[in-house]
C-alpha positions as CSV (number, residue, x, y, z in Angstrom):
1,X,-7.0,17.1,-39.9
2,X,-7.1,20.6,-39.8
3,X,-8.1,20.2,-36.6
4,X,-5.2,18.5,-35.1
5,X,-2.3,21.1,-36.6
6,X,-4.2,24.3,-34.7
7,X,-4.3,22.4,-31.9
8,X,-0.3,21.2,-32.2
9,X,0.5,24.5,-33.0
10,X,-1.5,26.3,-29.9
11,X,0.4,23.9,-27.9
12,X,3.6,24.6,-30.0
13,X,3.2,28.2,-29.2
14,X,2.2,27.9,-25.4
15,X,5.5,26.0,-24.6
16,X,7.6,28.1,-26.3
17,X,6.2,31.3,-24.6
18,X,6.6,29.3,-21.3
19,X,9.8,28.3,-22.1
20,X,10.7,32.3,-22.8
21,X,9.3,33.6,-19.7
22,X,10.9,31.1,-17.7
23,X,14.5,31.9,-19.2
24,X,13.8,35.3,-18.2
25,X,12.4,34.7,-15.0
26,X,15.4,32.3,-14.4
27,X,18.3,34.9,-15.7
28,X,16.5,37.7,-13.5
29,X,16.4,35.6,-10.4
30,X,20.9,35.1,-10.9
31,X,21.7,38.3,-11.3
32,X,19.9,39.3,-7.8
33,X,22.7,39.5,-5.5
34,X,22.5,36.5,-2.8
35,X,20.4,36.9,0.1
36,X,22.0,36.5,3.5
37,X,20.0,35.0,6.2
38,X,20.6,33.3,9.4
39,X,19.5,29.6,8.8
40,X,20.0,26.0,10.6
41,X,19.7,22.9,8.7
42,X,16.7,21.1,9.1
43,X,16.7,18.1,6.5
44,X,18.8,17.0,3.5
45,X,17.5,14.9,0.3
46,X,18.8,13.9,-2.5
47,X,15.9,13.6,-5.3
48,X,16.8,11.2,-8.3
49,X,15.2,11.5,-11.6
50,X,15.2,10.5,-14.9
51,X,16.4,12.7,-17.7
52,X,17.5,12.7,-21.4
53,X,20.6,13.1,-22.2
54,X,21.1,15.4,-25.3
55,X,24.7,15.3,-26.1
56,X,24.7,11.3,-25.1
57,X,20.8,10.5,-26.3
58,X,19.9,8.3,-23.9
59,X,18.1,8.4,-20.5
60,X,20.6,9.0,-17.4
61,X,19.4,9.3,-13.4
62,X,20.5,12.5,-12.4
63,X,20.0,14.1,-9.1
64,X,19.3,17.4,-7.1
65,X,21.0,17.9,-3.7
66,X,18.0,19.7,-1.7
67,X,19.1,21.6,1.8
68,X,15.7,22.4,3.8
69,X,16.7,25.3,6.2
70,X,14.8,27.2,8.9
71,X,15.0,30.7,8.2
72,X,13.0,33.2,10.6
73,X,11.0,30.5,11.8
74,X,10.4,29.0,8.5
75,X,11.4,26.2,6.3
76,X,13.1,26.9,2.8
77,X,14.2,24.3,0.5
78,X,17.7,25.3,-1.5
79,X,19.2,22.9,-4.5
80,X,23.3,22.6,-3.3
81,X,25.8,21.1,-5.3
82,X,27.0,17.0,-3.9
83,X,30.0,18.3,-2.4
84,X,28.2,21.6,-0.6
85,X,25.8,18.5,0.5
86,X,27.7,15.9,2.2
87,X,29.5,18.9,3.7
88,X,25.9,19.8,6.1
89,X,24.5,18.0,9.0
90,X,21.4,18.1,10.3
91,X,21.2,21.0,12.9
92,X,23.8,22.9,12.0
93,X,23.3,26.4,11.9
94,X,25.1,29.4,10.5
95,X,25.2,32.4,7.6
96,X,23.3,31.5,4.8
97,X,23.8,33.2,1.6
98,X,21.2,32.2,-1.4
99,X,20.1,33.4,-4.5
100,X,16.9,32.2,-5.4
101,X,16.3,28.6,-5.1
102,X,20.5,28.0,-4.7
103,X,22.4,27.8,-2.0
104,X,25.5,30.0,-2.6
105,X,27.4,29.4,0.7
106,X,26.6,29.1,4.5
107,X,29.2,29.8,6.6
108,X,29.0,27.7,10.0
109,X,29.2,28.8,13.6
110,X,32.7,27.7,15.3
């Protein structure tokens, strides 16, 4: 028995120090100031999962808006809000300006 409660609290303790440095790493990464890059859009997909819903307890489908751009040659997945989403069309190209893993804005060519 003893057994069993070192174990649950080395796990215990392992996900709460991941769950630290990850906060940190996260806050760290949004205070950089955005990145501006000139990018075309390559791909757009909208990945649905299924999450728990704390302030509703149940289980809802939620979804991330993910904007694959080429950037110097190379392709770099972004997360975008819906309505920054339906706004993009494969092959546009234009400024983008990221922070991150987040799209912050790209600004087409006219």
């Amino acid at each position: 028995m003893q057994v069993i409660a070192v174990l649950f609290l080395i796990l215990w303790g392992a996900s709460v120090v991941y769950g630290v440095l990850y906060g940190i790493l996260t806050v760290r990464e949004r205070k950089q100031r955005p990145k501006c890059k000139r990018a075309t859009v390559l791909r757009k997909e909208e990945a649905r999962y299924e999450a728990y819903s704390m302030t509703k307890a149940i289980m809802e489908t939620k979804s991330d808006f993910l904007i694959t751009f080429s950037i110097d040659g190379k392709a770099q997945t972004f997360k975008g809000g819906p309505g920054f989403y339906t706004g993009l069309q494969t092959g546009e190209q234009g400024m983008l300006f990221y922070q991150g893993d987040r799209v912050v804005d790209f600004q087409k060519d006219r």
